[in-house]
C-alpha positions as CSV (number, residue, x, y, z in Angstrom):
1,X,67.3,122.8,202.0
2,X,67.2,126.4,202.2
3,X,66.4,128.9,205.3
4,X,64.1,131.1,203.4
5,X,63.5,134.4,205.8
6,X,60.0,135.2,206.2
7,X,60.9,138.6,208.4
8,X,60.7,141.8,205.9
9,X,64.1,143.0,204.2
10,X,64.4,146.9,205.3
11,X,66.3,149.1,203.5
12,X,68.5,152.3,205.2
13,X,65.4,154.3,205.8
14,X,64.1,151.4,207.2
15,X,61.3,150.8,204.8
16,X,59.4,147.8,204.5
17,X,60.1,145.6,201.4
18,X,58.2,143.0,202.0
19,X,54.6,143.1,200.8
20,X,51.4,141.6,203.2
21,X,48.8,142.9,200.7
22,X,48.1,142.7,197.2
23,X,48.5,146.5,195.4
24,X,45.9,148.2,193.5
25,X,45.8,147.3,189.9
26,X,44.7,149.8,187.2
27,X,42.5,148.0,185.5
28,X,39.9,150.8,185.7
29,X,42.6,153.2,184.0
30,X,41.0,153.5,180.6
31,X,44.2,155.0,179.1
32,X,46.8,152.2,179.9
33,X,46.6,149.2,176.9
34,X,45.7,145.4,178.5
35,X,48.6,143.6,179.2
36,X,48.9,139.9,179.8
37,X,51.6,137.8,181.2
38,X,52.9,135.5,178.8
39,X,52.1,131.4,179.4
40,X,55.2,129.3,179.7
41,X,54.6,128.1,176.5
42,X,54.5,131.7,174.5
43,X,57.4,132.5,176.4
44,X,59.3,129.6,175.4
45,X,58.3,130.1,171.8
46,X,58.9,133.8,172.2
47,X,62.5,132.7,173.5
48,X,63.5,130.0,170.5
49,X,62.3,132.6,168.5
50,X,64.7,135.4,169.3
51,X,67.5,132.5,169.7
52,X,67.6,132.4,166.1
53,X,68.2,136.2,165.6
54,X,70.7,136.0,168.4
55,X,73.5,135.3,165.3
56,X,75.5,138.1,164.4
57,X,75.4,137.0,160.3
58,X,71.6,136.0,160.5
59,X,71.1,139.6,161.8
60,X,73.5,141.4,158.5
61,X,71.4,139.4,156.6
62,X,67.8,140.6,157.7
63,X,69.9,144.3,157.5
64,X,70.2,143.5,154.1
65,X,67.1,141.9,152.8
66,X,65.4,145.0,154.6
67,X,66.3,147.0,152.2
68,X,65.8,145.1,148.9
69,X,65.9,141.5,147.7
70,X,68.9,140.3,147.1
71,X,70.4,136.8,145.4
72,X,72.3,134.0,147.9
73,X,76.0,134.9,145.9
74,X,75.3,139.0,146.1
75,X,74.9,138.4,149.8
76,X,77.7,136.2,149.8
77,X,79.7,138.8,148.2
78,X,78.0,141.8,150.3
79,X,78.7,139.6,153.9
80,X,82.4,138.5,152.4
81,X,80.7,134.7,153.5
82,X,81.1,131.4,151.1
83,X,77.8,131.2,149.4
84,X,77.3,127.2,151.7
85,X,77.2,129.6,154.5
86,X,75.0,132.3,153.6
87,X,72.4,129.6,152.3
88,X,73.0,127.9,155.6
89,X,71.7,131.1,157.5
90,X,69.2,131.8,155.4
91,X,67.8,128.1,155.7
92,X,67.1,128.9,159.6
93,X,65.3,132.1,158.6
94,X,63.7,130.3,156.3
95,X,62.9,127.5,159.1
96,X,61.0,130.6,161.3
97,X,59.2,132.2,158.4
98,X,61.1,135.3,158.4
99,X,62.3,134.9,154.0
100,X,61.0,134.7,151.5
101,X,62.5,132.9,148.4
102,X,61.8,132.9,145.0
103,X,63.7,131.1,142.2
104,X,64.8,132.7,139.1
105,X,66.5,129.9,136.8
106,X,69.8,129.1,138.8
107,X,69.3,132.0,141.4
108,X,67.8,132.3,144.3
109,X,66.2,135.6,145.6
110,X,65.8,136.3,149.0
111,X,63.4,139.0,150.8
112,X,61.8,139.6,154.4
113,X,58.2,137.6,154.8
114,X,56.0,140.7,155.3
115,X,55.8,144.1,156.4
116,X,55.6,143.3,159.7
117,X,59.2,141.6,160.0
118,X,60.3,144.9,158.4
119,X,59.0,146.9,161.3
120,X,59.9,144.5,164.0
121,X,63.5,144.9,162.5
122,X,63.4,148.2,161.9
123,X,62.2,149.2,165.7
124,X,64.9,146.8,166.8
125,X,67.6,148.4,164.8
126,X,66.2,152.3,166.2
127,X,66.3,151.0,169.8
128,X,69.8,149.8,169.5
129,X,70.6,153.1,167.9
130,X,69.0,154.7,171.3
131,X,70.4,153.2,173.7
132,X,74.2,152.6,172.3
């Protein structure tokens, strides 16, 4: 069982970190956008979610198909990966509805779902650029 401290932490200065009374939302500020705390369900959706785009490949491969759609051996070839594995990958991004596929006699063609993706991606990829 642990001794949980109720006495207030103080820092050098000796200022009070411990709070007795709620703080003043803005929720009269017409400028700031509504924000809402996700449930515990969104948030463990939200988290499976990015779990699959936490793979190095699956991530070269949305780089790829942000730019144009492109056939399971060409991104083989372009990913120097056996075609079993690139299908593999794209199978999961298939499983979260972020590809497309279409079939063109014994290819397959590959492209993002939707604009959307494209942005998500593409913010992603900017933010990295920002911040590295």
């Amino acid at each position: 069982m642990s001794d949980r401290s109720t006495e207030p932490v103080t820092i050098e200065d000796g200022e009070d970190l411990c709070c007795e009374a709620p703080h003043p939302t803005h929720s009269d500020d017409t400028n700031s956008s509504p924000t809402e705390m996700l449930s515990v369900e969104k948030a463990q959706r939200l988290s499976e979610f990015l779990g699959f785009l936490a793979d190095p490949n699956r991530l070269r491969i949305l780089s790829i198909l942000a730019a144009k759609e492109m056939c399971v051996g060409d991104l083989a070839v372009m990913l120097e990966m056996n075609e079993s594995a690139v299908s593999h990958q794209l199978r999961t991004l298939r499983a979260i509805r972020l590809v497309n596929f279409r079939k063109q006699g014994r290819h397959v063609f590959y492209s993002l779902q939707d604009r959307q993706m494209l942005d998500f991606y593409q913010l992603v990829v900017e933010q990295i650029d920002t911040t590295i």
